[in-house]
VONUMAR-424677 format. One record per residue (C-alpha): x, z, y; residue in one letter; residue number from 0. Coordinates in steps of 0.5 Angstrom, whole numbers, padded with zeros to 4 digits, m for minus. Each point is the difference from the previous one (the first is absolute). Layout:
N
SITE; X; Z; Y; A; NUM
...
//
This chain:
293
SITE; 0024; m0014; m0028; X; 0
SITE; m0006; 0004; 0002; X; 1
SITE; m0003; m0003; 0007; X; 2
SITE; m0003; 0005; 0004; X; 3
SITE; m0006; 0000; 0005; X; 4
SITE; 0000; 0007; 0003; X; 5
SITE; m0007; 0002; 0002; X; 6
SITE; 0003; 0002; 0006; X; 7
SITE; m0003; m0007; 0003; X; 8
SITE; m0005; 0004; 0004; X; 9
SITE; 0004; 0005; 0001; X; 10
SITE; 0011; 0012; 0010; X; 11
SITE; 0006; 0008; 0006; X; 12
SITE; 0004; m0005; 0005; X; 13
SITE; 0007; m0001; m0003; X; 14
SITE; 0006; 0000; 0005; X; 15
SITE; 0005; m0001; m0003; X; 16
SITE; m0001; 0000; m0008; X; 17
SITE; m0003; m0006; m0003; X; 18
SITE; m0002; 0003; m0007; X; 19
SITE; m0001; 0007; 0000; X; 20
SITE; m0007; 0002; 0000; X; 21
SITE; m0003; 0006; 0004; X; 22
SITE; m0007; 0003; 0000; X; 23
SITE; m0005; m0004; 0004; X; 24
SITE; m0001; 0002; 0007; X; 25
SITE; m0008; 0000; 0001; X; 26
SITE; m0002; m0006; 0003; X; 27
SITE; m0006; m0001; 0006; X; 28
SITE; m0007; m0002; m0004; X; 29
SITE; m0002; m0007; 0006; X; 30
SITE; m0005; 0000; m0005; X; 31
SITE; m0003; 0001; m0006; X; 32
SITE; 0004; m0004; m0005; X; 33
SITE; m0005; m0005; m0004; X; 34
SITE; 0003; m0004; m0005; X; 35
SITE; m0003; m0006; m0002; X; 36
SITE; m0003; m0001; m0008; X; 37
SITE; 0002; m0007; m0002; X; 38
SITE; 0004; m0005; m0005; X; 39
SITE; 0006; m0003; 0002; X; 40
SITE; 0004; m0006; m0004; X; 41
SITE; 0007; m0002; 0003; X; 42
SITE; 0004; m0005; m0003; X; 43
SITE; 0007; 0000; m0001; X; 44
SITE; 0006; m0005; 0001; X; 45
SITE; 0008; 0001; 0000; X; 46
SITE; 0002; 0002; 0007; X; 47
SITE; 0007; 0001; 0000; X; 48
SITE; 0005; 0000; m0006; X; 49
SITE; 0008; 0002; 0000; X; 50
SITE; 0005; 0003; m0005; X; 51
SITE; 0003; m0003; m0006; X; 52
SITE; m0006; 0001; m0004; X; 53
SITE; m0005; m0004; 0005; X; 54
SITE; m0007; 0000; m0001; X; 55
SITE; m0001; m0008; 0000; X; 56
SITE; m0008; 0000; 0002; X; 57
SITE; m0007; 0007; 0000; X; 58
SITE; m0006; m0002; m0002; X; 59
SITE; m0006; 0005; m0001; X; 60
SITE; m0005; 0004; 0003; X; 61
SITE; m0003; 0008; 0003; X; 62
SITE; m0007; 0001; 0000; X; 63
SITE; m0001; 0007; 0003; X; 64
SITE; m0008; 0003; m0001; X; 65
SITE; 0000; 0007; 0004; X; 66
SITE; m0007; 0003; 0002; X; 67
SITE; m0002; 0007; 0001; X; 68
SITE; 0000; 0005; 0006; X; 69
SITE; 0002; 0007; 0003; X; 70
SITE; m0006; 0002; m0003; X; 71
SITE; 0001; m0003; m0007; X; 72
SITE; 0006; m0001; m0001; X; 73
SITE; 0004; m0005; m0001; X; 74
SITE; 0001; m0006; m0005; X; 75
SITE; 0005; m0005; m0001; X; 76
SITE; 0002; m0005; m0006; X; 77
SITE; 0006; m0005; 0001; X; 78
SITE; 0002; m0005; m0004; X; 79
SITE; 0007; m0004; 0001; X; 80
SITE; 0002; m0006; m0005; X; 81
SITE; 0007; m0002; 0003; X; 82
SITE; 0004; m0007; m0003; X; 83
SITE; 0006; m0001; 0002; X; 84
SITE; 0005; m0006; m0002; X; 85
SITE; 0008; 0001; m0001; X; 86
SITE; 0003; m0005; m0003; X; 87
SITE; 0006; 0006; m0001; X; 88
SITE; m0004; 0005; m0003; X; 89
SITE; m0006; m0003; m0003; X; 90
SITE; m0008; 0000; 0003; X; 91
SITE; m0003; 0007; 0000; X; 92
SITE; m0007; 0001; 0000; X; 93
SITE; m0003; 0007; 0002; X; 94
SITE; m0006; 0003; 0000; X; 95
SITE; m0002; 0006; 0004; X; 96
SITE; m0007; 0003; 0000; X; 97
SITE; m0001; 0006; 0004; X; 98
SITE; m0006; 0005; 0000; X; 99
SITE; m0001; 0006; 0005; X; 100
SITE; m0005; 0005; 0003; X; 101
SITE; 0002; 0005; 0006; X; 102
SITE; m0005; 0006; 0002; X; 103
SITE; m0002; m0001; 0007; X; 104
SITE; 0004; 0006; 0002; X; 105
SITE; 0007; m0004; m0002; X; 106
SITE; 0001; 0006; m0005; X; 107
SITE; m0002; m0003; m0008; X; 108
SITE; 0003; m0006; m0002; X; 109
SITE; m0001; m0004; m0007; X; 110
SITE; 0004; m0006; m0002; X; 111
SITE; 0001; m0004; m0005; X; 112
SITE; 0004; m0006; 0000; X; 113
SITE; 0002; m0005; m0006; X; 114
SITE; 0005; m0006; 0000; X; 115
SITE; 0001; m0006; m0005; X; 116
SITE; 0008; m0003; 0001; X; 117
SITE; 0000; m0007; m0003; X; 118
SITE; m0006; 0002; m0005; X; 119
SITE; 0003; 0006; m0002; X; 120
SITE; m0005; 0007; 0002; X; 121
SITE; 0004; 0006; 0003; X; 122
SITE; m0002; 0006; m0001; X; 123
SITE; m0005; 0002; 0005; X; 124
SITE; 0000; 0005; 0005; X; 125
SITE; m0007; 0005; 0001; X; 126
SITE; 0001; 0007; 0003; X; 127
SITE; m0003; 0004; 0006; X; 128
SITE; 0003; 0003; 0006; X; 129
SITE; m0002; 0006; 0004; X; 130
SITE; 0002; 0001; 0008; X; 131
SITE; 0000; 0007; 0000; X; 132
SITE; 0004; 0004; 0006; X; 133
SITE; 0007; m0002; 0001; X; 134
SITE; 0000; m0003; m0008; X; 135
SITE; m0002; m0006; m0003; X; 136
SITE; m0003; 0002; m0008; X; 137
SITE; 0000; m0006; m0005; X; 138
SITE; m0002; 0000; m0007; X; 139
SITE; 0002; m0005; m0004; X; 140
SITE; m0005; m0004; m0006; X; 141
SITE; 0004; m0006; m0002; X; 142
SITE; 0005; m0002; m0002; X; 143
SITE; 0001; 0007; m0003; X; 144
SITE; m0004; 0007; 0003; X; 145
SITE; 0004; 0002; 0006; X; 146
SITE; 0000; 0005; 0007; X; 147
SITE; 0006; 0000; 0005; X; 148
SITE; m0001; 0003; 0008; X; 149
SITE; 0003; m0002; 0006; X; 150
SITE; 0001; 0003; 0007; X; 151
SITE; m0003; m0001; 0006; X; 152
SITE; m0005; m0004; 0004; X; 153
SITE; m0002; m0005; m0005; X; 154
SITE; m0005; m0007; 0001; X; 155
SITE; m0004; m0004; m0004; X; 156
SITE; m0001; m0007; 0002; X; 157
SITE; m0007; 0000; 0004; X; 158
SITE; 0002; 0005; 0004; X; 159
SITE; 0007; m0002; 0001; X; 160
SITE; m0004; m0006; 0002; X; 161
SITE; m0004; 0003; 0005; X; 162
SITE; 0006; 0005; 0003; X; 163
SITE; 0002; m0007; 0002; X; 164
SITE; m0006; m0003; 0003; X; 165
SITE; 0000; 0006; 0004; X; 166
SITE; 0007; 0000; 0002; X; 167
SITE; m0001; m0007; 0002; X; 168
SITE; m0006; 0002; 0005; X; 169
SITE; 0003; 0005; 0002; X; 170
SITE; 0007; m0004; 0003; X; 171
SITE; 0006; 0002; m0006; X; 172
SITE; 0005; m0004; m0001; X; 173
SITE; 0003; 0003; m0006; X; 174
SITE; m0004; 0005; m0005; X; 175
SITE; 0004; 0003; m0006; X; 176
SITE; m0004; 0002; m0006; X; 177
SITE; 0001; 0002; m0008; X; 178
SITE; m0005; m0003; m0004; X; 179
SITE; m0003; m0001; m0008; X; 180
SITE; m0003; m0005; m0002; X; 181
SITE; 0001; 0001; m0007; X; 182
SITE; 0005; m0006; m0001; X; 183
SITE; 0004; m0003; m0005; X; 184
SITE; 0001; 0006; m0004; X; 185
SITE; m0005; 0005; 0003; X; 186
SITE; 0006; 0005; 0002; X; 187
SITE; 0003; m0003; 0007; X; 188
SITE; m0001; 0003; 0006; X; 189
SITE; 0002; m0005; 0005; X; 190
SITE; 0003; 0002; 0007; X; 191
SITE; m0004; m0005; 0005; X; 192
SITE; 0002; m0003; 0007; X; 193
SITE; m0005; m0005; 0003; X; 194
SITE; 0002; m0003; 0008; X; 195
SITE; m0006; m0002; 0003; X; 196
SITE; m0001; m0006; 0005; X; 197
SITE; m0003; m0002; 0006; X; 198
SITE; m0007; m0001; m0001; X; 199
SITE; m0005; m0006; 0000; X; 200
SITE; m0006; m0003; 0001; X; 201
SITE; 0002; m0007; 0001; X; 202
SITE; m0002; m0006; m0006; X; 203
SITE; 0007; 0000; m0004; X; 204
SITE; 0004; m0006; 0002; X; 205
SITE; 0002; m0001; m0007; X; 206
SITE; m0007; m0004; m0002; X; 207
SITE; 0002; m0003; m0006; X; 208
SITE; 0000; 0008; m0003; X; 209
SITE; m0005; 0005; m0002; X; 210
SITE; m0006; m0005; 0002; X; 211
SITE; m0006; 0005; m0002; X; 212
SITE; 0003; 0005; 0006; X; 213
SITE; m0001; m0005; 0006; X; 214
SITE; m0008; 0000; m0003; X; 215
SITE; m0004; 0005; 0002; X; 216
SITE; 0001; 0006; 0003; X; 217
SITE; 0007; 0001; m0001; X; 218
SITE; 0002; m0006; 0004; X; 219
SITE; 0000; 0004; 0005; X; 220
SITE; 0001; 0007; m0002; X; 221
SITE; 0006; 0005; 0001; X; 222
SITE; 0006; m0001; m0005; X; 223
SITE; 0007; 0002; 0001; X; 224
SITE; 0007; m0002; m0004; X; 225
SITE; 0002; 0005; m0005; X; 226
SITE; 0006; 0000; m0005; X; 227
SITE; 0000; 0005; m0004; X; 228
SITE; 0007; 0002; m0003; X; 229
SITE; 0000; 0005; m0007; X; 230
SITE; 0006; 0004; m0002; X; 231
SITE; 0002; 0005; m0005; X; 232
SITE; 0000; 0006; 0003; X; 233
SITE; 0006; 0004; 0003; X; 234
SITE; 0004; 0001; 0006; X; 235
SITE; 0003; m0004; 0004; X; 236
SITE; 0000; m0008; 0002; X; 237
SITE; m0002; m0004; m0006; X; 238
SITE; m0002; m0007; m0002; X; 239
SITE; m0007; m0002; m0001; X; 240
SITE; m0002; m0001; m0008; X; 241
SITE; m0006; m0005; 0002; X; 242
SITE; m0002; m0002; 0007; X; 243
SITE; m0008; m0001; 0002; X; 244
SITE; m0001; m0005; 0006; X; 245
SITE; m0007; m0001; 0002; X; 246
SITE; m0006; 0000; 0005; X; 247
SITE; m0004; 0006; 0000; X; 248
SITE; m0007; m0001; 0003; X; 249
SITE; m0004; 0007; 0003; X; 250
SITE; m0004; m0002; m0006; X; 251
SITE; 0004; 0002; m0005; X; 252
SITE; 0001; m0007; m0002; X; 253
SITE; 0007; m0005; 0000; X; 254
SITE; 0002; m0006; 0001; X; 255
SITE; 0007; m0004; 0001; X; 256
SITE; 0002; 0004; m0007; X; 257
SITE; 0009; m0001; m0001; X; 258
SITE; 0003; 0004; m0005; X; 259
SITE; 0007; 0001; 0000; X; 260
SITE; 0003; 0001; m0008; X; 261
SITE; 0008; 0001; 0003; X; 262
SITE; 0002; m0007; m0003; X; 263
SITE; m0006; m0004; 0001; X; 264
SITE; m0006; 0000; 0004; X; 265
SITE; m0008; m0001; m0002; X; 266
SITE; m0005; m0002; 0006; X; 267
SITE; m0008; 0001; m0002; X; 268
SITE; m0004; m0004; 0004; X; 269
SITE; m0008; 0002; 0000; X; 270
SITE; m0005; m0006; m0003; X; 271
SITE; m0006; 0005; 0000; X; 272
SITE; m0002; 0005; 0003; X; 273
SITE; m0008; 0004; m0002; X; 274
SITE; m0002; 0006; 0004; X; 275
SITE; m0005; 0004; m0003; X; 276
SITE; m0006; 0001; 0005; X; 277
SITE; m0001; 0006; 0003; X; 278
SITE; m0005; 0003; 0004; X; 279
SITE; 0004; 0003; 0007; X; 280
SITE; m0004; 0006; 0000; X; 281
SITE; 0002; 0003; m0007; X; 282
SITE; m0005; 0002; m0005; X; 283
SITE; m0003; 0006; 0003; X; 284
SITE; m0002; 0003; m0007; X; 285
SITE; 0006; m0002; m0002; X; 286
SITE; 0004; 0004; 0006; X; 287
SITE; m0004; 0006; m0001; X; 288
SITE; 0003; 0001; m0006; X; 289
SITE; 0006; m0002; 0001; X; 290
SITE; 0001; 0006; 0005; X; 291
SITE; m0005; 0006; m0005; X; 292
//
């Protein structure tokens, strides 16, 4: 079995009614403009729930996330997720994922390239582009064979989903749907997105045993709101969820309280490091010059 991190971490039309179904995003009103935070970030993992015949007995593992860019340069992202899991019925299973990606600052190119190695055994890796072009998602397809398909409608990329949520929580929306590609699993899936928003907060979190680097520095007292993000297969109707992602999500583009939900048993990631890049608040001048040539 394949863990997956969606990249969404960072990642909505109001749905009343339906609970799956996707519709084009409704524009959101801009607070601010939205600035994320180039930084590195490191969560261990650890078993937070477990049921079924098959139970997980125990989770080790770690997330290291390294994003850096801007709305001028684009966007960056590297992940890698090296999950151990324990289970005296089906066996110990060590997965290690490695995900590269680039988005352009406008949200309309994305590159990935994702690898994964199951107990030793490398999968054969996934690399292809995508374009957001009017109403249609383009992807083509390098490996694991040379390949190109199309879906309709409004499609995101990570970053920008990322950003419509951060936005949307400025804004006051509780619930925000979104059709999202981040190049996943096989490079071929479009998933139907829904995240609910909470309330926001400014206020040191009570829990002081989890995500230490975050009660430092600025981020102890920054802006964040609890997020869960649920994925679904596309169609029409109620659905149940195919994996559900619970975290803080900070103005900054940054997440805490991690919790991932894999149906069966869960997985909590703890943050143990946090670097930020230094950036100067006014911007390269030069650089914000060519950027709008």
């Amino acid at each position: 079995m394949r863990l997956r991190l969606a990249p969404a971490l960072f990642l909505l039309a109001a749905l009343p009614g339906s609970a799956g179904a996707a519709g084009p995003a409704a524009p959101v009103p801009t607070e601010a403009a939205t600035r994320l935070a180039s930084h590195r970030a490191v969560y261990d993992l650890s078993l937070a729930r477990s049921e079924g015949t098959r139970a997980v007995e125990g989770v080790r593992g770690r997330i290291v996330i390294d994003f850096s860019g801007d709305a001028c340069r684009g966007y960056t992202m590297q992940t890698r997720q090296v999950t151990m899991l324990d289970s005296g019925e089906s066996g110990d299973r060590t997965s290690d994922l490695r995900s590269s990606t680039f988005e352009n600052g406008d949200g309309k190119s994305f590159r990935f390239r994702t690898t994964t190695i199951l107990n030793n055994a490398p999968s054969p890796a996934v690399d292809g582009t995508a374009e957001a072009a009017a109403g249609a998602l383009k992807v083509k397809l390098k490996e694991p064979k040379r390949d190109q398909f199309q879906a309709d409608g409004e499609v995101l990329f990570p970053i920008h989903h990322m950003i419509r949520l951060i936005e949307a929580a400025k804004a006051g929306e509780t619930t925000v749907s979104a059709k999202v590609f981040d190049g996943s699993d096989d490079g071929r899936k479009v998933y139907d997105t829904l995240a609910v928003i909470g309330r926001p907060s400014a206020a040191p979190a009570a829990d002081t045993e989890r995500d230490k680097p975050l009660r430092e520095g600025d981020h102890a007292a920054m802006r964040r709101w609890p997020v869960t993000l649920s994925y679904f297969t596309p169609g029409e109707g109620e659905r149940t969820p195919i994996y559900t992602l619970t975290f803080d999500l900070y103005e900054d583009g940054v997440s805490g309280r991690l919790h991932l939900n894999y149906g069966d048993f869960a997985i909590d990631g703890n943050m143990s490091r946090l670097d930020l890049a230094k950036v100067d608040p006014k911007g390269d001048p030069k650089a914000l010059a060519d950027c709008k040539k």
